[in-house]
MARSETOR-739529 format. One line per field, with one value per atom (N, C-alpha, C): residue number from 1; residue in one letter; atom name; x, y, z. Coordinates in Angstrom, 3 decimals, always signed. Atoms other than C-alpha are relative to their C-alpha. Layout:
seq (NUM;...)
type (A;...)
atom (CA;...)
x (X;...)
y (Y;...)
z (Z;...)
// end
This chain:
seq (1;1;1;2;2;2;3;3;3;4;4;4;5;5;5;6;6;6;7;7;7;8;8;8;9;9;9;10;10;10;11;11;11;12;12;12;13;13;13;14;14;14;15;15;15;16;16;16;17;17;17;18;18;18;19;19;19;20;20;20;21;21;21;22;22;22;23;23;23;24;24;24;25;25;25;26;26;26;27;27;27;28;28;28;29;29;29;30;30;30;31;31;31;32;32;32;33;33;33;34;34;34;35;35;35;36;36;36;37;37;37;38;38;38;39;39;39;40;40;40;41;41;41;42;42;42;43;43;43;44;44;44;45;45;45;46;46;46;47;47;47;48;48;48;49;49;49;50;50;50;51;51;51;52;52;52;53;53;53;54;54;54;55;55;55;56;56;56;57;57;57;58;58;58;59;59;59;60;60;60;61;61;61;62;62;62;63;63;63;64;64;64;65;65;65;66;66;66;67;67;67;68;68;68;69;69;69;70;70;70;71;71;71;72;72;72;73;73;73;74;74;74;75;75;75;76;76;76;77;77;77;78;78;78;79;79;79;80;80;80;81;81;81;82;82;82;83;83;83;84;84;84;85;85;85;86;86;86;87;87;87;88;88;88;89;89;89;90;90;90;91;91;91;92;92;92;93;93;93;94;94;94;95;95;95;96;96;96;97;97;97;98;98;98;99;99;99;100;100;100;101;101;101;102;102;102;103;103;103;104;104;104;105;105;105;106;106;106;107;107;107;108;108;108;109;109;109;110;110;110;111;111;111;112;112;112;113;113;113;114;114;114;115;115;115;116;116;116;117;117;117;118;118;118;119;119;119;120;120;120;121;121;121;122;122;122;123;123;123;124;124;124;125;125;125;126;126;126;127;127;127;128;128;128;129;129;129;130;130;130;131;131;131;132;132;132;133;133;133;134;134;134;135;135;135;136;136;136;137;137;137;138;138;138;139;139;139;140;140;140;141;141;141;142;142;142;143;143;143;144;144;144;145;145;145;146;146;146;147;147;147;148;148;148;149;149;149;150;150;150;151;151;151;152;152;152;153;153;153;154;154;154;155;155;155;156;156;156;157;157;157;158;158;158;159;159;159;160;160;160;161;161;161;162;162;162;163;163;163;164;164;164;165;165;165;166;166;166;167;167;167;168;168;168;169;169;169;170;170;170;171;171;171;172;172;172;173;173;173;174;174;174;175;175;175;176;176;176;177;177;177;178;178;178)
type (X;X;X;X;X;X;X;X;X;X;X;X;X;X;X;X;X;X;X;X;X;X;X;X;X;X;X;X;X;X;X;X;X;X;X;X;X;X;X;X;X;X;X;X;X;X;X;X;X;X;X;X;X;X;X;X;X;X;X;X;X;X;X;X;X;X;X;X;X;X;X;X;X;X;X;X;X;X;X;X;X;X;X;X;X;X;X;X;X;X;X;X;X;X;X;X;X;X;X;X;X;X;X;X;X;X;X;X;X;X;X;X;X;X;X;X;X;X;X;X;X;X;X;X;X;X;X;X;X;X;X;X;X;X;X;X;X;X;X;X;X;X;X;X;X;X;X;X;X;X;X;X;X;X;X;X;X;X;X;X;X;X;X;X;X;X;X;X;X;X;X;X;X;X;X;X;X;X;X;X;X;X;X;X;X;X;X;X;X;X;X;X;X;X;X;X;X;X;X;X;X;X;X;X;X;X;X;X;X;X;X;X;X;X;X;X;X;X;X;X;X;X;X;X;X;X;X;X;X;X;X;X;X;X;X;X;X;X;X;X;X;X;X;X;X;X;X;X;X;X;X;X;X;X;X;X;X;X;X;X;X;X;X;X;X;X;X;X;X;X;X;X;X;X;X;X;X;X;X;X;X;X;X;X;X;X;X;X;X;X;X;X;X;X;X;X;X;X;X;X;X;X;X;X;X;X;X;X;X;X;X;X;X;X;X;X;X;X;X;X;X;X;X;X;X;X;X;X;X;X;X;X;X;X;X;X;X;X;X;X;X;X;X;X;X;X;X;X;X;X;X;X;X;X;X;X;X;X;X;X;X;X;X;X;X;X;X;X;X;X;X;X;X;X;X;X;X;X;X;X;X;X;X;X;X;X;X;X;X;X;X;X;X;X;X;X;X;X;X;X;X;X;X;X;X;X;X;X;X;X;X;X;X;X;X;X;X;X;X;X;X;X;X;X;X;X;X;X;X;X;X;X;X;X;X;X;X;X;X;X;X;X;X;X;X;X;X;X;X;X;X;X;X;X;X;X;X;X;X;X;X;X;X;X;X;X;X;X;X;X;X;X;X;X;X;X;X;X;X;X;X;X;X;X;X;X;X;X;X;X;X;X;X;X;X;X;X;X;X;X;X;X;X;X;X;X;X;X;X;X;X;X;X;X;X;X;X;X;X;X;X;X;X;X;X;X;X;X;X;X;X;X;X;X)
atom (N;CA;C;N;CA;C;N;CA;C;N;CA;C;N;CA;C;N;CA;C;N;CA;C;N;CA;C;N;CA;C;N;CA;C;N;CA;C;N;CA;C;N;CA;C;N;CA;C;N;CA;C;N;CA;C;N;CA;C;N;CA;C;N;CA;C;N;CA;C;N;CA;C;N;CA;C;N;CA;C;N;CA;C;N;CA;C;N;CA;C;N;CA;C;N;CA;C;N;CA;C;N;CA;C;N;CA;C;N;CA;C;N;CA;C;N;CA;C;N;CA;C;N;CA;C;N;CA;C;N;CA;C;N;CA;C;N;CA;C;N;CA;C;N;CA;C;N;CA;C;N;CA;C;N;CA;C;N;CA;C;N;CA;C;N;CA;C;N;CA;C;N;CA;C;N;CA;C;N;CA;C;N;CA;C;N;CA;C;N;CA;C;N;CA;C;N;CA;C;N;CA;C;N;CA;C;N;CA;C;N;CA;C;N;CA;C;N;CA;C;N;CA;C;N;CA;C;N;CA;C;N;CA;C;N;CA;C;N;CA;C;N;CA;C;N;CA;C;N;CA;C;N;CA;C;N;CA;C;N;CA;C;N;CA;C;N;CA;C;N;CA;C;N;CA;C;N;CA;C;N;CA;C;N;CA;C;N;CA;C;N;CA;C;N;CA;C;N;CA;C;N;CA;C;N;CA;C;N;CA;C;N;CA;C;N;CA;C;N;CA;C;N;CA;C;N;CA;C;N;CA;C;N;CA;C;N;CA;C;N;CA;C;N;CA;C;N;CA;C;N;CA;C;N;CA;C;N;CA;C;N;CA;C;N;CA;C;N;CA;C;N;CA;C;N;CA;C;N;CA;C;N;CA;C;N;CA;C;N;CA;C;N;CA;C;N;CA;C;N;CA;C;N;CA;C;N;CA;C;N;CA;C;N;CA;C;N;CA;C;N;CA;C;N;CA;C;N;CA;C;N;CA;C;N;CA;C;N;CA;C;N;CA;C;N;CA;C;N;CA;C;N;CA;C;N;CA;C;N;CA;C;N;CA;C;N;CA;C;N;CA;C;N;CA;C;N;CA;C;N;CA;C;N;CA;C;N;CA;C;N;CA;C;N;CA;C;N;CA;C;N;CA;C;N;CA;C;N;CA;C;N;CA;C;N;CA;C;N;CA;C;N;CA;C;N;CA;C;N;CA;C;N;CA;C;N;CA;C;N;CA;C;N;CA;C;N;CA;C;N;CA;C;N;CA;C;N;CA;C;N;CA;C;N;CA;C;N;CA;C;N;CA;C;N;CA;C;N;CA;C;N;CA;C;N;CA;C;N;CA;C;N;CA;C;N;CA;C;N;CA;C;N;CA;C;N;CA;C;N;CA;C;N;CA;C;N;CA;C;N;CA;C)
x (+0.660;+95.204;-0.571;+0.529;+93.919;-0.871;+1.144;+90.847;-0.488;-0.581;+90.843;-1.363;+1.147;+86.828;-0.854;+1.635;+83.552;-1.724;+0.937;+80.621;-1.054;+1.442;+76.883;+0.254;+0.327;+75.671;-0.987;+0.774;+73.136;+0.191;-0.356;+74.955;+1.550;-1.399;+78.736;+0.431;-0.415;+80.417;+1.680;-1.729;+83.984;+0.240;-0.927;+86.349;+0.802;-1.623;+89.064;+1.066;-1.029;+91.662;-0.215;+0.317;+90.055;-0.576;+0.230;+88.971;-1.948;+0.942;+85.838;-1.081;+0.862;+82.763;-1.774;+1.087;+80.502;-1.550;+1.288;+76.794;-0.627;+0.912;+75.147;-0.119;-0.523;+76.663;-1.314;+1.093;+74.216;+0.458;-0.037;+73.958;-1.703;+1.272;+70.240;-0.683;+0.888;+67.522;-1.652;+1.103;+63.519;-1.226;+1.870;+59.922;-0.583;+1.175;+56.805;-0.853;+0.695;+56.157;+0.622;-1.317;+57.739;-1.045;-1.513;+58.620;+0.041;-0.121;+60.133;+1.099;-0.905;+61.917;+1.018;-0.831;+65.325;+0.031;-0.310;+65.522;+1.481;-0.706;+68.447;+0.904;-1.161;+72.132;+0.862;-1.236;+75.394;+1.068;-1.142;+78.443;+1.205;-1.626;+82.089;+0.833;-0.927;+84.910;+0.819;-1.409;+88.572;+1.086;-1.589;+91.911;+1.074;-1.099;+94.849;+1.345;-0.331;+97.359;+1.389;-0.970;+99.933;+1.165;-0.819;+103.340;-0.078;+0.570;+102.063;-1.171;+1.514;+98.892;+0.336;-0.475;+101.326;-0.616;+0.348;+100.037;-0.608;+1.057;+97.569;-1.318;+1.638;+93.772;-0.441;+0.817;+91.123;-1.085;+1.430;+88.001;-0.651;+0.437;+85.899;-1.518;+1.629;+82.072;-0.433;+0.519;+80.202;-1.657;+1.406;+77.212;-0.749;+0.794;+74.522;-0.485;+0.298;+73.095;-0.493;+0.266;+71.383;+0.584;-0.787;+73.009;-0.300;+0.231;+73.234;-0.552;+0.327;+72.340;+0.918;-0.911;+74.317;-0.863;+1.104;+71.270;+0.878;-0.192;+72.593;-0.813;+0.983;+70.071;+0.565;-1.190;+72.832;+0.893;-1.686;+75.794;-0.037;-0.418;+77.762;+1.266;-1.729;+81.012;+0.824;-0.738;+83.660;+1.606;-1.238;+86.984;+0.958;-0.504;+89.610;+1.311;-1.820;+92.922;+1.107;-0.918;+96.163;+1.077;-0.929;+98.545;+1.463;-0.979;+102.308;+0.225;-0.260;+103.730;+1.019;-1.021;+105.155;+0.830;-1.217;+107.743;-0.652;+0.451;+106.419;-1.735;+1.614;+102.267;-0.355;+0.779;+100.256;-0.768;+1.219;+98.095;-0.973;+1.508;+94.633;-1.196;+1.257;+91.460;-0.917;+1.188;+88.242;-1.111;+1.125;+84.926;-1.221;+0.674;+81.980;-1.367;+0.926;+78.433;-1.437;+1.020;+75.273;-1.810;+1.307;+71.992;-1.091;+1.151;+68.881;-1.239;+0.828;+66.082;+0.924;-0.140;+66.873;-1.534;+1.231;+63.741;+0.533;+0.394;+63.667;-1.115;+1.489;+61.811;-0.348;-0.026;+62.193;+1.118;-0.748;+63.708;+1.012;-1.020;+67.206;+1.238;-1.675;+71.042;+0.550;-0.059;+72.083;+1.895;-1.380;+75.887;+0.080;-0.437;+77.664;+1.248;-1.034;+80.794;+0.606;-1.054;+83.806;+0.483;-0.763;+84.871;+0.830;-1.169;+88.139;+0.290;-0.769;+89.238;-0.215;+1.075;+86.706;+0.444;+0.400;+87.869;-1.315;+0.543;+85.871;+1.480;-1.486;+88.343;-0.679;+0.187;+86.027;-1.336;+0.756;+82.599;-0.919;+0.408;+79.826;-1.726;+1.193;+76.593;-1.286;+1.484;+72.947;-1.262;+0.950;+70.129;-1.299;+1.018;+66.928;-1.153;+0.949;+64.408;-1.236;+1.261;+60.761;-0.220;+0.457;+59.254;-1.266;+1.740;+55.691;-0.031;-0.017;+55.683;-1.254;+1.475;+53.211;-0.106;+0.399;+51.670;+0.091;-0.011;+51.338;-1.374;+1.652;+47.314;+0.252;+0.358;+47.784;+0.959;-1.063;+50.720;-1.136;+0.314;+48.228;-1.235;+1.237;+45.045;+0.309;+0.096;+46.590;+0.359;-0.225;+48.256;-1.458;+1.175;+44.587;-0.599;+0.930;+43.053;+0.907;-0.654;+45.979;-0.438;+0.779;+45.057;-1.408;+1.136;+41.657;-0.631;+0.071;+41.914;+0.653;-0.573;+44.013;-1.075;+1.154;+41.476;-0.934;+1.717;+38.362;+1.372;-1.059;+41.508;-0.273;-0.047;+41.695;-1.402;+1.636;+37.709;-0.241;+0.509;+37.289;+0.309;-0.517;+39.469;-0.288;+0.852;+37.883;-0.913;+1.502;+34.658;+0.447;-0.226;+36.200;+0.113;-0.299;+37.758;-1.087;+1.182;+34.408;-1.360;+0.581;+32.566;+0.319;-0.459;+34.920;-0.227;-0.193;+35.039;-1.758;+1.280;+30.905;-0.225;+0.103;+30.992;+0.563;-0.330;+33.228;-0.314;+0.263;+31.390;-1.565;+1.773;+27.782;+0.529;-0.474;+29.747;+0.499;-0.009;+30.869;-1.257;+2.512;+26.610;+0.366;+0.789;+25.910;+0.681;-0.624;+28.550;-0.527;+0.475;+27.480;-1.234;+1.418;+23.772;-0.152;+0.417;+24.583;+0.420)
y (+1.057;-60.042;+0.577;-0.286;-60.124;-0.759;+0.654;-60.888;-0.449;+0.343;-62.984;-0.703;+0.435;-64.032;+0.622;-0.228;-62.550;-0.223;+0.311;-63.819;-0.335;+0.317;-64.422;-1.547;+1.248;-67.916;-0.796;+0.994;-70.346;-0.966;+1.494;-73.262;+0.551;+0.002;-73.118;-1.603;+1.298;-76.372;+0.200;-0.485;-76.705;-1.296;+1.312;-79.660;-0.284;+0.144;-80.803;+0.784;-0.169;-79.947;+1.894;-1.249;-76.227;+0.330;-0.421;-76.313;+0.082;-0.149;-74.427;-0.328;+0.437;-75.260;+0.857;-1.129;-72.486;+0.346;+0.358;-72.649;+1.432;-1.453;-69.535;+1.435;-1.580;-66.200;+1.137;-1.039;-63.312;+1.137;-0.875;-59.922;+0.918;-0.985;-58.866;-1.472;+0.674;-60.421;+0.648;-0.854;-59.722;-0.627;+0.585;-60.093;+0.850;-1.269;-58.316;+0.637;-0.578;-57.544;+0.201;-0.334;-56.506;-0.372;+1.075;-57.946;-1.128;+1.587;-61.339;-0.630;+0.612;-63.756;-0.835;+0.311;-64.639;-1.665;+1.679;-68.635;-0.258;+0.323;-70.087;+0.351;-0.665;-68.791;-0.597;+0.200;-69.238;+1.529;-1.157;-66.493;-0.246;+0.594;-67.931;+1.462;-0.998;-66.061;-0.662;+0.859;-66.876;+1.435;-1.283;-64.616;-0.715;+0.814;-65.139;+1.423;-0.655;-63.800;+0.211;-0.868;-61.032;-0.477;+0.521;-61.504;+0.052;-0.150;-60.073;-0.580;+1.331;-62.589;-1.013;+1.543;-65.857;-0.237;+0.836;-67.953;+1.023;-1.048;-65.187;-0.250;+0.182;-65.567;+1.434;-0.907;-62.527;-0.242;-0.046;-62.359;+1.126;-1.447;-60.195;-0.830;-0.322;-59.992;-0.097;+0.015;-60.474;+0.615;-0.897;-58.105;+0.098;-0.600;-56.882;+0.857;-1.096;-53.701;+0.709;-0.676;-51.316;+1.211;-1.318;-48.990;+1.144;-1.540;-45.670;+0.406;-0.701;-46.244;-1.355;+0.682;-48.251;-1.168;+0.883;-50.238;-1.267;+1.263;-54.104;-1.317;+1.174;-56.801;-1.328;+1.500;-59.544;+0.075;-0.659;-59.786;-2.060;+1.444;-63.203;-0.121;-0.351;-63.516;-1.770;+1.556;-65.858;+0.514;+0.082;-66.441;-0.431;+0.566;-66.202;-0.433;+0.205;-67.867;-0.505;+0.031;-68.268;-1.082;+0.567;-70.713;+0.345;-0.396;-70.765;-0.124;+0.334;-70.289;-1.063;+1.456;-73.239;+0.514;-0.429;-72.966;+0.070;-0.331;-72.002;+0.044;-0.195;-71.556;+0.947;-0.809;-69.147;-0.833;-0.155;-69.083;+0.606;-0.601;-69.098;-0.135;+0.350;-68.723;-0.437;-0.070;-70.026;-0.535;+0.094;-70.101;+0.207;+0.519;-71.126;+0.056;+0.004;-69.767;-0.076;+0.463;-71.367;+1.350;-0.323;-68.946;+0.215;+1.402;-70.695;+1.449;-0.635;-67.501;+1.559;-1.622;-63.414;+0.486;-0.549;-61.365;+1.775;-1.480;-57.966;+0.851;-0.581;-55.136;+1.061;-0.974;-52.531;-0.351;-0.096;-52.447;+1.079;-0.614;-51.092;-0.759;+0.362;-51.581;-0.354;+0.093;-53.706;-0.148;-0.169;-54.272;-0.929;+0.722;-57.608;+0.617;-0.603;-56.087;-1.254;+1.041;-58.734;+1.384;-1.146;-56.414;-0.752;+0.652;-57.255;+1.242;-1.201;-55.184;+1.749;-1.469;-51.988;+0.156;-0.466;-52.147;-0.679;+0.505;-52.947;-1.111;+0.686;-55.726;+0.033;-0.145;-56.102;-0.321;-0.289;-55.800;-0.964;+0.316;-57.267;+0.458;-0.959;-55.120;-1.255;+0.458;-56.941;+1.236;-1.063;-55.128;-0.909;+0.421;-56.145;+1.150;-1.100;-54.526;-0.908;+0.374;-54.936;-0.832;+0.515;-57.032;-0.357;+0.417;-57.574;-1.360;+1.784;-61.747;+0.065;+0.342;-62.507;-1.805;+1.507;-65.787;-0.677;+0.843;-68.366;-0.112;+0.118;-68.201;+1.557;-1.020;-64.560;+0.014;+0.055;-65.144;-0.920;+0.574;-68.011;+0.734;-1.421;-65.344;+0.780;-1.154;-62.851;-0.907;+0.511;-65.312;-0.793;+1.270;-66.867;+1.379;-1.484;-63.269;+0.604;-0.685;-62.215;-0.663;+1.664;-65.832;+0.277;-0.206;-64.831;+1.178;-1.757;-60.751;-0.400;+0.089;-62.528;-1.042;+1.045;-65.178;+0.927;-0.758;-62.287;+0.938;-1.440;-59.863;-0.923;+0.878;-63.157;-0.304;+0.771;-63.913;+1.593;-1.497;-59.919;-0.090;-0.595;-59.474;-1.417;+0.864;-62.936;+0.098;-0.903;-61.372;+0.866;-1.042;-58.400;-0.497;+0.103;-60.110;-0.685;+0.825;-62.304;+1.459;-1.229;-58.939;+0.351;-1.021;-57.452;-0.783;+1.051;-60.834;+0.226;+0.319;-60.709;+1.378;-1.780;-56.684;-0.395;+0.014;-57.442;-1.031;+0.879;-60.299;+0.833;-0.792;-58.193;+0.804;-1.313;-55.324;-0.929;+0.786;-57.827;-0.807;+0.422;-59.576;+1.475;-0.908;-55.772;+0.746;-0.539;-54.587;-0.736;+0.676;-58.055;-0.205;-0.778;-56.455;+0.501;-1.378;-53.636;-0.309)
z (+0.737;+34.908;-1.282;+1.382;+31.289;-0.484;+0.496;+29.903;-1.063;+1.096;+27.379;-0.378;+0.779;+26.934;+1.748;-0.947;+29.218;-1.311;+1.159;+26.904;+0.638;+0.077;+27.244;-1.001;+1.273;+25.377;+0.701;+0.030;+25.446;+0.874;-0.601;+27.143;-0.378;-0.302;+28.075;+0.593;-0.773;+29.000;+0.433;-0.021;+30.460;+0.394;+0.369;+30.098;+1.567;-1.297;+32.919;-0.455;+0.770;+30.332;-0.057;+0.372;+30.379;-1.098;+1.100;+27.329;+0.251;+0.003;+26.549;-1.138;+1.439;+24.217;+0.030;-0.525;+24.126;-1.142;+1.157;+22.096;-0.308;+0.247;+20.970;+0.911;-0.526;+22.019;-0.006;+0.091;+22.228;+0.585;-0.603;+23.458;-0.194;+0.292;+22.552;+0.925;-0.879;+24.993;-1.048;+0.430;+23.117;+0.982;-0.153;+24.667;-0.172;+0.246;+24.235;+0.987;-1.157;+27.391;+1.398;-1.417;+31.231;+1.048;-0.050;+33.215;-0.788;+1.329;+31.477;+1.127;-0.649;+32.796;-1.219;+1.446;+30.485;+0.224;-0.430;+29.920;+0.328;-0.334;+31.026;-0.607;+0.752;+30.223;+0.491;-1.528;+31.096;-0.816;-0.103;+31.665;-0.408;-0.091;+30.596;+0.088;-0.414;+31.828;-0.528;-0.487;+31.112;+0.467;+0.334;+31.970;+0.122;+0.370;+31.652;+1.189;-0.557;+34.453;-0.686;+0.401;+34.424;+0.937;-0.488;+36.084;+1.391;-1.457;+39.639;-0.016;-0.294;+39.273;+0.677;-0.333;+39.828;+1.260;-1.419;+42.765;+0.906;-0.578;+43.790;+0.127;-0.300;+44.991;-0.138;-0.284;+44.363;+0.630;-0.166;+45.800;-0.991;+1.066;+42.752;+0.249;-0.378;+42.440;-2.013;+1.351;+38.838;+0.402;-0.124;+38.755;-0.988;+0.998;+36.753;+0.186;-0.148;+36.652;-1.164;+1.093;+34.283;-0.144;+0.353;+32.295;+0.510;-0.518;+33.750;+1.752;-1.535;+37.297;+0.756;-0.779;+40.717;+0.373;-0.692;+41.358;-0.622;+0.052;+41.324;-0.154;+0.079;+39.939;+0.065;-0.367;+40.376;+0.313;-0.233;+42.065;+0.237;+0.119;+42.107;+0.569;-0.587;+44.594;-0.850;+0.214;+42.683;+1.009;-0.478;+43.912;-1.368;+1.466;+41.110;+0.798;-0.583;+41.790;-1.269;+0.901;+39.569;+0.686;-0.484;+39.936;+0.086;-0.197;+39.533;-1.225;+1.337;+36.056;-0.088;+0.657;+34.323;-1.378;+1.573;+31.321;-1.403;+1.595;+28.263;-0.074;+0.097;+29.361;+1.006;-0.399;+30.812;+1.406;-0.822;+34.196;-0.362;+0.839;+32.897;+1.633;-1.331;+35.942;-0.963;+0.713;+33.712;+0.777;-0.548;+34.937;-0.716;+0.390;+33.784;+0.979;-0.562;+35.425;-0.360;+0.971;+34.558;+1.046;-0.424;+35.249;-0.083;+0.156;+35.663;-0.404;-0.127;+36.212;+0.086;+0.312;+35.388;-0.538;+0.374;+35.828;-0.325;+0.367;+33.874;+0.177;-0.642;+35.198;-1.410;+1.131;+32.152;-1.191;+1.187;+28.398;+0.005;-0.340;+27.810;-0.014;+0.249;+27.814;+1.453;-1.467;+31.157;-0.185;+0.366;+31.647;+1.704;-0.881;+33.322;+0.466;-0.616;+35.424;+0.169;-0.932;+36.817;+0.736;-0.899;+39.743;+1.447;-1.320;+41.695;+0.565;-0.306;+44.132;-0.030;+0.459;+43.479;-1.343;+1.487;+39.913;-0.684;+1.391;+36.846;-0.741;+0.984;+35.070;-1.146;+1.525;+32.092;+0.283;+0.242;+31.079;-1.306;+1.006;+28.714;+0.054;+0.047;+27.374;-0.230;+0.474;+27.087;-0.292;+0.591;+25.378;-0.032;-0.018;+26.469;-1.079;+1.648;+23.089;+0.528;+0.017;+23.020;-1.566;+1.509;+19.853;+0.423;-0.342;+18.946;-0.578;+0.104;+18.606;-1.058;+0.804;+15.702;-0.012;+0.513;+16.230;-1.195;+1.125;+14.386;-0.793;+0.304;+14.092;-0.593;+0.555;+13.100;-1.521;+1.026;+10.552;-0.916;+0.500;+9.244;-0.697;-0.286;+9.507;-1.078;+0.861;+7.443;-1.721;+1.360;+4.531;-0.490;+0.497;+4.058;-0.504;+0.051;+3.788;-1.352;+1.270;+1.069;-1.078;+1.030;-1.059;-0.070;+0.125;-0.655;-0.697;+0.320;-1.676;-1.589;+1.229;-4.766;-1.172;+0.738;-5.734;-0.517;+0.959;-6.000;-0.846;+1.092;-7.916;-1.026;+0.614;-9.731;-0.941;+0.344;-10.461;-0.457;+0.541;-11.041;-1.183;+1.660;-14.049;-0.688;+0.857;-15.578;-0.385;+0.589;-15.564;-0.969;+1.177;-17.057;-1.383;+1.158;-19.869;-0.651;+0.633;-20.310;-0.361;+0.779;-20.615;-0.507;+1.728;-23.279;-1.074;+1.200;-25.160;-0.380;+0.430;-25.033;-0.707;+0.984;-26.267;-1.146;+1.622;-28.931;-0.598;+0.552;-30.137;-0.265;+0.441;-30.109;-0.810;+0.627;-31.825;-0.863;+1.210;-34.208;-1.362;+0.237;-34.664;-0.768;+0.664;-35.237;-1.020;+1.266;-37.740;-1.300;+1.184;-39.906;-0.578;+0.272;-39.332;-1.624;+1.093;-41.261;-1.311)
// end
């Protein structure tokens, strides 16, 4: 078999006809804090079978796991099956898995598996990163404090120029003294 889409997204939908319609792909997950729980996703699969696929059933497994170790934070048993080829099209399996709650325990590089058969058939990386979220009260906080640091910059150098204008107007008085 050949794998011809494993994707992350937002919302996946799937047709009768097979046809897929897939909303906002990703591969980076952020929060500012651990654990997190990811909002809702979905998984689309498609393949597309090889000539020993025809009218074949697998049983394979869709996992998750973090990079670099065997530990399993999801496992998912599908059943893929292929039909019989027809004249001039392909046996496609597509699947379409919607999941509701994923709790992360640590930041890092996790990795979805499709595994038939003790292989790996194909793979897709997520990268859960830390970010520091700036409110909206602090985003508002600091632009009132810059407008405010620019107003006295603003009211400073008006003074200034109203003290040079009043010097060179006395230094003008005392030149028409002399």
């Amino acid at each position: 078999m050949k794998t011809v889409l494993f994707i992350l997204a937002d919302s996946t939908e799937m047709y009768e006809t097979g046809k897929l319609v897939i909303v906002g792909t990703f591969d980076i997950v952020k929060s500012e804090k651990i654990p997190f729980f990811m909002r809702p996703f979905s998984l689309a699969l498609r393949l597309r079978a090889e000539t020993r696929d025809y009218n074949k059933s697998y049983n394979a497994h869709i996992i998750l796991r973090k990079l670099g170790t065997k530990k399993r934070i999801l496992e998912l048993p599908i059943i893929i099956k292929f039909g019989m080829r027809k004249r001039s099209s392909y046996s496609n399996f597509v699947s379409v898995l919607n999941i509701n709650v994923l709790k992360f325990e640590s930041y890092g590089k996790y990795v979805f598996e499709l595994i038939v058969d003790s292989d790996v058939v194909c793979s897709t990386v997520l990268c859960a990163i830390k970010v520091k979220i700036v409110k909206k009260k602090a985003k508002k906080k600091a632009k009132k404090k810059a407008k405010k640091k620019a107003k006295k910059k603003k009211a400073k150098k008006k003074a200034k120029k109203k003290k040079a204008k009043k010097k060179a107007k006395r230094s003008a008085e005392n030149s028409e003294e002399e």
